[in-house]
N, C-alpha and C positions, 0 to 999 in steps of 0.2 A: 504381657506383664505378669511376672512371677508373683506369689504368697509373698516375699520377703520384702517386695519393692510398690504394697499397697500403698498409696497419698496416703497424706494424714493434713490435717487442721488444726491448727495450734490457734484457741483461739486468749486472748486474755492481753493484763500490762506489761509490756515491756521499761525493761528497766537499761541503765548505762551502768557498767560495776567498773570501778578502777581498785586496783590494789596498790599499794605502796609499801614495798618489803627489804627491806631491809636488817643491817645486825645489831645490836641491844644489850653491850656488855658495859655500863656504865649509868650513873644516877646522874643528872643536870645537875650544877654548882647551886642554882636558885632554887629550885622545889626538887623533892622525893619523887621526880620522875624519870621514867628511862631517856636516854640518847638515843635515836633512831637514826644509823648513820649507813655509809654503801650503798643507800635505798636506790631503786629501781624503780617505776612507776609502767602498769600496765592497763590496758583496759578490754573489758568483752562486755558479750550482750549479757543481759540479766533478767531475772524474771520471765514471762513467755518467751522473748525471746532466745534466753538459754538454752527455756524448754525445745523450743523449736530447733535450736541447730543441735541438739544432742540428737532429737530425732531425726535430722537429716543426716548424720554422722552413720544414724545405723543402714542408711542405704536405702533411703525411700525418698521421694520427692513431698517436702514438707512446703503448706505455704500460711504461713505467719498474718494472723487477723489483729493486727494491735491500735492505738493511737500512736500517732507521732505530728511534729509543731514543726516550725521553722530556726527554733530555738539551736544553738550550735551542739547542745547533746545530741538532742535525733537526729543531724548531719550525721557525728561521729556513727550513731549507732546504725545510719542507713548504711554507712562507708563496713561499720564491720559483717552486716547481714548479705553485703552483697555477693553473687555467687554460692552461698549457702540455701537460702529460701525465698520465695517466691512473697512478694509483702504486699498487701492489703489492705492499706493506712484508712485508719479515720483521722477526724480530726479531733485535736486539741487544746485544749483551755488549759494554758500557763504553759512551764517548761517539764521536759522528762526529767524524770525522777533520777535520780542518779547516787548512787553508793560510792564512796571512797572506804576501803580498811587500809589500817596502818598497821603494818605485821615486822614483827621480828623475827625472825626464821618464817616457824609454821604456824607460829601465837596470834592473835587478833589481838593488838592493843587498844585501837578503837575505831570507830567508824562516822562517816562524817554521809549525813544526807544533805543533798541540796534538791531542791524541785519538789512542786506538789502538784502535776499536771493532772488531769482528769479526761475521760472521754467525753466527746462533746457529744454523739449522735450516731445512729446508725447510716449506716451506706447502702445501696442495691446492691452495689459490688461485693462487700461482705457479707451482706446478708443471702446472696447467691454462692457463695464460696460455701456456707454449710450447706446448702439446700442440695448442694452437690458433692456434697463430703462421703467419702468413706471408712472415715473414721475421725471423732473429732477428741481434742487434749484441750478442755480449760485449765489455763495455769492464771486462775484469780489472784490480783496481789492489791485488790482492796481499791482498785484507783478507776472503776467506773467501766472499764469494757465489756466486761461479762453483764453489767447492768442494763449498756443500752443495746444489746445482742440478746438479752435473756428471751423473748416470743422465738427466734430465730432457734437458739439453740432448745428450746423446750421442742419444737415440731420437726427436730432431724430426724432420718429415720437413722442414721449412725448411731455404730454404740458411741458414747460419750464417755470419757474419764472426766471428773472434774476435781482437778486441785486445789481445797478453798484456803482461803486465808481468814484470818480473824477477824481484818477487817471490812472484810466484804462479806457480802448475802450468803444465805446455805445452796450447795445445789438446786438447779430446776430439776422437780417431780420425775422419776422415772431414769435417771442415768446409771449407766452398767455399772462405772466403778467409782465411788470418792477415791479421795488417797489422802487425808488428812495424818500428818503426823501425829506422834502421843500426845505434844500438848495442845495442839488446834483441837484436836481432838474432845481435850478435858476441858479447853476453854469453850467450844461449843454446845456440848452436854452440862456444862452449868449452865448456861442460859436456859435448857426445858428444865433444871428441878433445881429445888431449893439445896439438895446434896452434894454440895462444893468439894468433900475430902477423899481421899480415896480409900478403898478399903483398907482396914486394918493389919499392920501387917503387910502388908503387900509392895516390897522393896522393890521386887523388880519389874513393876508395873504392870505384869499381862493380866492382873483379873480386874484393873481399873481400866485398861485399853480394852478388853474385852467386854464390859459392861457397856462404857463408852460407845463402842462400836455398833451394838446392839442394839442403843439407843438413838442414835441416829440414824442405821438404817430403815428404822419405824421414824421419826419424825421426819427423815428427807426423802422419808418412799424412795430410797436407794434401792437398785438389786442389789448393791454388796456394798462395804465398807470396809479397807484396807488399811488398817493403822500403822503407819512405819515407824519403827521403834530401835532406829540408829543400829548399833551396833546386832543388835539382835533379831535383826530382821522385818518383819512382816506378819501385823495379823488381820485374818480375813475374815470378816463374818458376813453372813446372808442374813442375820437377826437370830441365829440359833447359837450353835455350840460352834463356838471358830477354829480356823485350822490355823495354824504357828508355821510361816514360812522361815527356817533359821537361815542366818547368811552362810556362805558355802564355805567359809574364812574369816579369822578376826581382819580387819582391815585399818590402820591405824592413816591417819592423815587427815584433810582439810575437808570435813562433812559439808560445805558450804555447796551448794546446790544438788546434790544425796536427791532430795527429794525432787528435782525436774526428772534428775536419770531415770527413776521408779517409775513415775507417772510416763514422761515419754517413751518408756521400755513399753509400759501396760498398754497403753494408748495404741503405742503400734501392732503389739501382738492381738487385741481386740478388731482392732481395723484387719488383720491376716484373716482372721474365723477364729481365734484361738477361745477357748472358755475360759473364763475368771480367772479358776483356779488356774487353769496352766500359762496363762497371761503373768496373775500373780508371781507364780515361782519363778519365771522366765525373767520378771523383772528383778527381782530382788540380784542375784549375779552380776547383770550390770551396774547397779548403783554400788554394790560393794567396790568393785574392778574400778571405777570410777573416783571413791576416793580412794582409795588404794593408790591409786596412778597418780594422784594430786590434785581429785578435786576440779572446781571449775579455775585455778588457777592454770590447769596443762593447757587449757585452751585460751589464755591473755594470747594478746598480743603488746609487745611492749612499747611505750610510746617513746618511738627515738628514729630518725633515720637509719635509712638500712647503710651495714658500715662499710666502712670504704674498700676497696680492691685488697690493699695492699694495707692491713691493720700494722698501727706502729707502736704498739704497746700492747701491753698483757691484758686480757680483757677485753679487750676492743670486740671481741668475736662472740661474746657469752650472749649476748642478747639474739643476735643469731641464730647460735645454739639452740636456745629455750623455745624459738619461733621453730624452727625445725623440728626439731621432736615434738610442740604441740599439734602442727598441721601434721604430721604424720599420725599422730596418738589418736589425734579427732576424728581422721578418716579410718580409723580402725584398723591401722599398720601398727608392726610391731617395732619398737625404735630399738639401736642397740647403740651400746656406749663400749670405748676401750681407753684403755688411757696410758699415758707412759711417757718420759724424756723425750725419744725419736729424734737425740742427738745423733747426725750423720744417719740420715733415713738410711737402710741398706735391705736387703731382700729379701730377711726374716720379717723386717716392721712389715714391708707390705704384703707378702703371705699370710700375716697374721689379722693384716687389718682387710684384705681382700676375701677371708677366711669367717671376719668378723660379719661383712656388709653380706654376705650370702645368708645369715642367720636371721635377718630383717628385712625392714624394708627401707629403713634407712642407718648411717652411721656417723655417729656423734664420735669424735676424737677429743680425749681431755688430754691437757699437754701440760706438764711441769713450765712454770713461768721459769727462769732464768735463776731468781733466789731461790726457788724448793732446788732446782737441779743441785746448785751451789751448795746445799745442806744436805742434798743425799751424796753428792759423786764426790765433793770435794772442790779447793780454790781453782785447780785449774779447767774445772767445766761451767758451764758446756762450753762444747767447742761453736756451735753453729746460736746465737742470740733467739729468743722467743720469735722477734717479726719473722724471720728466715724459716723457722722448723716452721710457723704458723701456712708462709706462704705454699712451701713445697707440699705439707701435705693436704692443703684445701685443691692444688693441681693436682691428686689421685682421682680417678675414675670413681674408686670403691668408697671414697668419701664426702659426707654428705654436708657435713659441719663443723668447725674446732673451737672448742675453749678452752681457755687459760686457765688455768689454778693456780695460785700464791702460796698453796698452806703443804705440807708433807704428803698431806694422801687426800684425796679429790672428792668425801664426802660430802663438805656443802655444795658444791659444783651438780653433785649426783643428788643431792635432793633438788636441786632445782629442774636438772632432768628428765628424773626418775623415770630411766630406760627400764625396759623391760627385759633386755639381756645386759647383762656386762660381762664385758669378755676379756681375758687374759691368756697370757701366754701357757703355753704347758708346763713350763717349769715353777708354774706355780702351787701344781699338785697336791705334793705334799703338805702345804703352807694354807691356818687359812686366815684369808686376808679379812685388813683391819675395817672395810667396807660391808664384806658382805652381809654382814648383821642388817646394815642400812638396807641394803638393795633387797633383802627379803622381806623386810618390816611391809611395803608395800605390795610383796606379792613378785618381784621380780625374780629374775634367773642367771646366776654366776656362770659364767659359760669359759671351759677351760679348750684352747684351740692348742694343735698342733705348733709347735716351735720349731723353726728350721736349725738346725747343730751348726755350729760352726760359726755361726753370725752373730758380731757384734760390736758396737760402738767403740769398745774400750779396744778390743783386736786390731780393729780399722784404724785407729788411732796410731797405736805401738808401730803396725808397716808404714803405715805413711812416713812416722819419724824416722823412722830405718832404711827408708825406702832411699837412695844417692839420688839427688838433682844432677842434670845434667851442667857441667862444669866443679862441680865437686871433684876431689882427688880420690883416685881408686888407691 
């Protein structure tokens, strides 16, 4: 067993997160509220269990200490862990806790909790799972497992990360790393001193996360104390003068679960031999890359049957899509998007897209629905309808999955994506497209491939009409 693919122990609450996203161009006729309409509804793990599949994403065998009921959430949520981690259930008092957001594009409009379960008791089974750990991740989320595990996890000999939350206990005595963000952080250090404000002056928060930090690594006899501080990265103190981990890139996108990536990065690289500090910086890259890519939304799975053979409308295939490049994303493949009409497929499209899927490890196809064709080519296109282009090119080898697009140019499609190539033909050179602002925002890569001469729909078109049927007059 290689450094890379040491176990790890996740141990902490799992949660059930659904998102519900949809577009938001409109106020309701009754109140000053938005219309949430096209929504989509997905769901993944949450809380420890997030934790845990990110760190099973990075290639190591993770196995997941949480509570879970008979309740039809921890159904769902044993259905989504399975095949990812290895699970350890205690049991539970009430139902799992479960998040619903309601989003418009990339916006949180609001979030809807249901469940207040709690852990009921420790097990041999879990409490043998540390005792044998070689490296352990609490990801506390206030709801009792780290509580009735705490003797267990206080006498591991593993280094420990422990990720607290506000509403649960401070770490046990002696653990390698916290990883409290800025404001756990400041809401933690008020409760030892009566000094609620932060320093004066102090916008950008690092000499109140730095005090902070310093301050709890003395009340929680931490070795270290890691403050993540979103966009800015990471600060590290031993209780002295801290080091500033910066992120490697700005990263704009859905910070929602930022902080499992951090800790589950740390977690692992601690479980390898790594030291704090180079633990710390190691992490910080994947949490950015993380949201950058889309956050814990790349990894939903969408809640809909998987769709039919032979899709008969536009759209039918996008859910598809987003599953495919999440399970590629998750395992740490590179996804690639192309996109284009591929009216009358002909032997440039599949050069170019055979060209595309070699750049990855998988290939997402975005396809003009029928109306954009209509508004780019003109009333007499396309020649071949959406289901038809759909069906022939999901029959390519080099293709992995297609969706549809309704609008001019296949932004929203690409944010929901968000490959990490996009690729276009050569002639697109000189030109730059009205995309790739988007596909960089998150860190991705416009990739211009070779174009075969001579090939094209509109050509193909002109000889066929020219071309005499048999019984025509010469």
């Amino acid at each position: 067993m290689t450094a890379s693919q040491t176990p790890l122990v996740v141990v902490g609450d799992a949660l059930l997160d659904h998102d519900l996203c949809g577009r938001a161009d409109r106020l309701a006729p009754d109140a000053p509220v938005p219309v949430v309409h096209d929504t989509r509804r997905s769901s993944r793990p949450g809380g420890a269990a997030l934790a845990a599949c990110l760190a099973a994403a990075d290639g190591r065998p993770v196995t997941l200490v949480t509570a879970l009921g008979t309740d039809p959430a921890s159904d769902t949520l044993r259905a989504l862990l399975a095949g990812r981690v290895r699970l350890v259930a205690l049991p539970l008092d009430g139902t799992l806790s479960s998040k619903t957001r309601v989003l418009a594009g990339d916006r949180p409009l609001l979030r809807l909790d249901d469940g207040e379960g709690r852990a009921r008791e420790a097990t041999p089974q879990a409490v043998a799972a540390i005792a044998a750990a070689a490296g352990v991740l609490v990801a506390d989320y206030g709801r009792g497992t780290a509580d009735v595990l705490r003797d267990a996890l206080a006498h591991t000999a593993a280094p420990v990360v422990w990720d607290p939350h506000v509403r649960g206990r401070p770490p046990v005595p002696g653990v390698r790393l916290a990883t409290p963000s800025a404001q756990e952080a400041r809401a933690f250090a008020r409760r030892l001193t009566a000094a609620g404000a932060g320093a004066a002056g102090d916008t950008a928060g690092l000499r109140t996360a730095a005090r902070d930090a310093r301050a709890l690594v003395r009340a929680w006899r931490a070795q270290a104390v890691a403050v993540t501080l979103g966009d800015r990265g990471a600060l590290l103190s031993h209780g002295e003068t801290p080091l500033l981990v910066p992120t490697p890139a700005a990263a704009t996108g859905d910070p929602c679960g930022a902080g499992d990536r951090f800790a589950a990065a740390a977690a692992g690289q601690l479980a390898d031999g790594a030291l704090t500090e180079a633990a710390v910086q190691a992490a910080v890259h994947p949490a950015t890359r993380y949201v950058a890519e889309g956050g814990a939304r790349a990894i939903a799975v969408p809640d809909r049957p998987e769709p039919a053979a032979e899709p008969a409308a536009d759209g039918d295939t996008t859910a598809d899509a987003v599953r495919t490049a999440a399970r590629v994303r998750a395992a740490g493949g590179t996804v690639v998007a192309a996109g284009g009409c591929f009216d009358l497929l002909h032997a440039g499209h599949v050069a170019l897209l055979q060209a595309a899927r070699r750049a990855g490890d998988c290939l997402v196809v975005c396809v003009n629905s029928d109306a954009s064709v209509r508004r780019r080519k003109g009333a007499g296109r396309p020649l071949v309808p959406a289901a038809d282009r759909v069906r022939v090119l999901r029959a390519l080898e080099c293709v992995d999955a297609v969706a549809v697009f309704d609008e001019d140019t296949p932004e929203r499609l690409l944010g929901e994506l968000r490959p990490h190539i996009w690729a276009k033909g050569g002639d697109y050179a000189r030109t730059r497209l009205p995309e790739q602002p988007l596909v960089e925002s998150w860190g991705g890569q416009v990739l211009l491939l070779p174009y075969l001469d001579g090939r094209s729909t509109t050509g193909l078109a002109r000889r066929a009409a020219l071309t005499p049927t048999a019984g025509d007059p010469q």
